[in-house]
C-alpha positions in Angstrom: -140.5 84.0 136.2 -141.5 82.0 139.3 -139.1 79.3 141.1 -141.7 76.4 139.2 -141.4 78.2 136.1 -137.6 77.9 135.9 -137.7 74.9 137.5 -139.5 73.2 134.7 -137.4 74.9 132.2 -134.5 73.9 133.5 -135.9 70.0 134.0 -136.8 70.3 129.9 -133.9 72.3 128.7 -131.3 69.9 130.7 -133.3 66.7 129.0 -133.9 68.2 125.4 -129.7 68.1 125.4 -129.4 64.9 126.5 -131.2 63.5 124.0 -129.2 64.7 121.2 -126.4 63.3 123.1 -127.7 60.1 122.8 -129.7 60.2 119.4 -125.6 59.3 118.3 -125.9 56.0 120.4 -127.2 53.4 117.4 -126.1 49.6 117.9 -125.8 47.9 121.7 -122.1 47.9 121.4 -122.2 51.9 121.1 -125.0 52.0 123.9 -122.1 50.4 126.0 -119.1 52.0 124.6 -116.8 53.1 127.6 -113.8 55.6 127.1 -112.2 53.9 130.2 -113.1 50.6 131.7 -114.3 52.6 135.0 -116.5 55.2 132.7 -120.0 55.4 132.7 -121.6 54.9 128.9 -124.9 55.8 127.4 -127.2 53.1 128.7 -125.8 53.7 132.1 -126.9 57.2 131.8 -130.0 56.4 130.7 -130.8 54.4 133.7 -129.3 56.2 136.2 -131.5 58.9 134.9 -134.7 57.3 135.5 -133.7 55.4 138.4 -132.8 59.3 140.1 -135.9 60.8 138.8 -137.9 58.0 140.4 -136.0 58.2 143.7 -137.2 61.7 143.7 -140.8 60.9 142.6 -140.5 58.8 145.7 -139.6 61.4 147.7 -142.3 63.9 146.8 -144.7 61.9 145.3 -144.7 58.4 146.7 -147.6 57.3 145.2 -146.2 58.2 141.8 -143.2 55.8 142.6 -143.1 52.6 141.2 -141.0 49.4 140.9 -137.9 49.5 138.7 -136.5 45.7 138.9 -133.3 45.7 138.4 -132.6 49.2 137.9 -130.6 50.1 141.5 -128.3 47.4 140.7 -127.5 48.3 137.5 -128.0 52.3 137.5 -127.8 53.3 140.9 -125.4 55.4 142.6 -122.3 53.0 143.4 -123.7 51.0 140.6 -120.3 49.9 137.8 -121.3 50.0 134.6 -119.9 47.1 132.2 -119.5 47.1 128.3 -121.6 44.1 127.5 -124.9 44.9 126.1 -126.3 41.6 127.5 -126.0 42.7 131.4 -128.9 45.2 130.7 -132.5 45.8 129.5 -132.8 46.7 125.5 -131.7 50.3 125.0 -134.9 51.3 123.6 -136.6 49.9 127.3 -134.4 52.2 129.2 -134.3 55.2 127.0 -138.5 54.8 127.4 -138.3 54.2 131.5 -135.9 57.5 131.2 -138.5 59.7 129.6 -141.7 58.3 131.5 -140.1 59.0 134.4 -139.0 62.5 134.0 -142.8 63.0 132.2 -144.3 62.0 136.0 -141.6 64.3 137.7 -142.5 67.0 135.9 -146.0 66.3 135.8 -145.7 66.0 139.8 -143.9 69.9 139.5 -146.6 71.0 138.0 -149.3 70.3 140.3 -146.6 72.1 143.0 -147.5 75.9 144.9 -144.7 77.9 145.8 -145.5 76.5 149.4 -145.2 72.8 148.4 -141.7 73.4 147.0 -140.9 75.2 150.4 -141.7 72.1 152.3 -139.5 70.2 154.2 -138.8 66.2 153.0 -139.1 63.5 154.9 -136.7 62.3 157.8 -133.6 59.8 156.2 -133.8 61.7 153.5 -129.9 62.9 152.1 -129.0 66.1 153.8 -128.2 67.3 150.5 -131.9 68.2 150.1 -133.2 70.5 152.3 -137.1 70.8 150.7 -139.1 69.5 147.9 -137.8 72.4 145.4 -133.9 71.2 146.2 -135.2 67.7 144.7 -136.0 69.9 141.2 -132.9 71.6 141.4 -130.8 68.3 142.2 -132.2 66.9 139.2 -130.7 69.5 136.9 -127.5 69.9 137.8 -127.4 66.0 138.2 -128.0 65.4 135.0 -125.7 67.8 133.6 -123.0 66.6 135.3 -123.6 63.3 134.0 -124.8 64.2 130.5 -120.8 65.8 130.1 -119.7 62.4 130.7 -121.8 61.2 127.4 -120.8 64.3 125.8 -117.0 62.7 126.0 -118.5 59.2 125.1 -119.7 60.8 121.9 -116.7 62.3 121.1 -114.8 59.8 121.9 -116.6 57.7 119.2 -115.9 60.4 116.1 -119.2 62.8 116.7 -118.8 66.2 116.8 -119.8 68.8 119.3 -123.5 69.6 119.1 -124.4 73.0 117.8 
């Protein structure tokens, strides 16, 4: 299996199980539900997911980029989340942004050679990424980190573990 290959298994597999953590998230009050005050909930998530993927469409894709208003305010790194529905978008807007977002990422992937995801990025961008396939990677393990925080949230509201 090639580094693409795994990459866009990973970018899939990673999603497929976030969505079945939030197919438990019904009602705006549930969307919003924090275990702590300080916690990130499932609309947070959500957001943060597409506005992340879209930062790195930006950063390999440009053109692919496009305007998210309000989205770095409320779903971008720093951002605090708050448990009142009304401060945000309708769920079902930000669930959609999340998946059209990570369709163009991937979509970008796969238009990708081995030498395209051994290319450097462009200057100011975080030295956390050293060249375009560290931006597929990054992805991954970012969203599992923060899919384990829904994964609490769930629980937290009576679900059980997924099988």
């Amino acid at each position: 299996m090639t580094l693409k290959e795994r990459l866009q298994r990973n970018l899939v597999t990673v999603r497929q199980a976030s969505e079945r953590l939030l197919a438990d998230f019904k009602s705006p009050q549930q969307w919003v539900f924090q275990v702590h005050p300080s916690c990130n909930h499932a609309l947070w998530f959500a957001g943060h997911m597409a506005q992340v993927d879209n930062f790195f469409i930006s950063l390999v894709a440009p053109q692919r980029a496009r305007d998210l208003p309000g989205y770095p305010g409320k779903f971008g790194m720093g951002s605090q989340p708050t448990g009142s529905p009304e401060d945000y978008p309708p769920p079902e807007s930000v669930v959609a942004t999340m998946r059209e977002r990570r369709r163009v990422l991937l979509e970008v992937l796969a238009d990708m050679s081995d030498d395209d995801l051994a290319k450097k990025l462009p200057a100011g961008t975080p030295d956390f990424l050293s060249d375009v396939g560290s931006v597929f990677e990054t992805a991954i393990w970012h969203e599992g980190q923060h899919s384990g925080q829904i994964s609490i949230t769930r629980r937290a509201m009576g679900h059980k573990p997924l099988q």
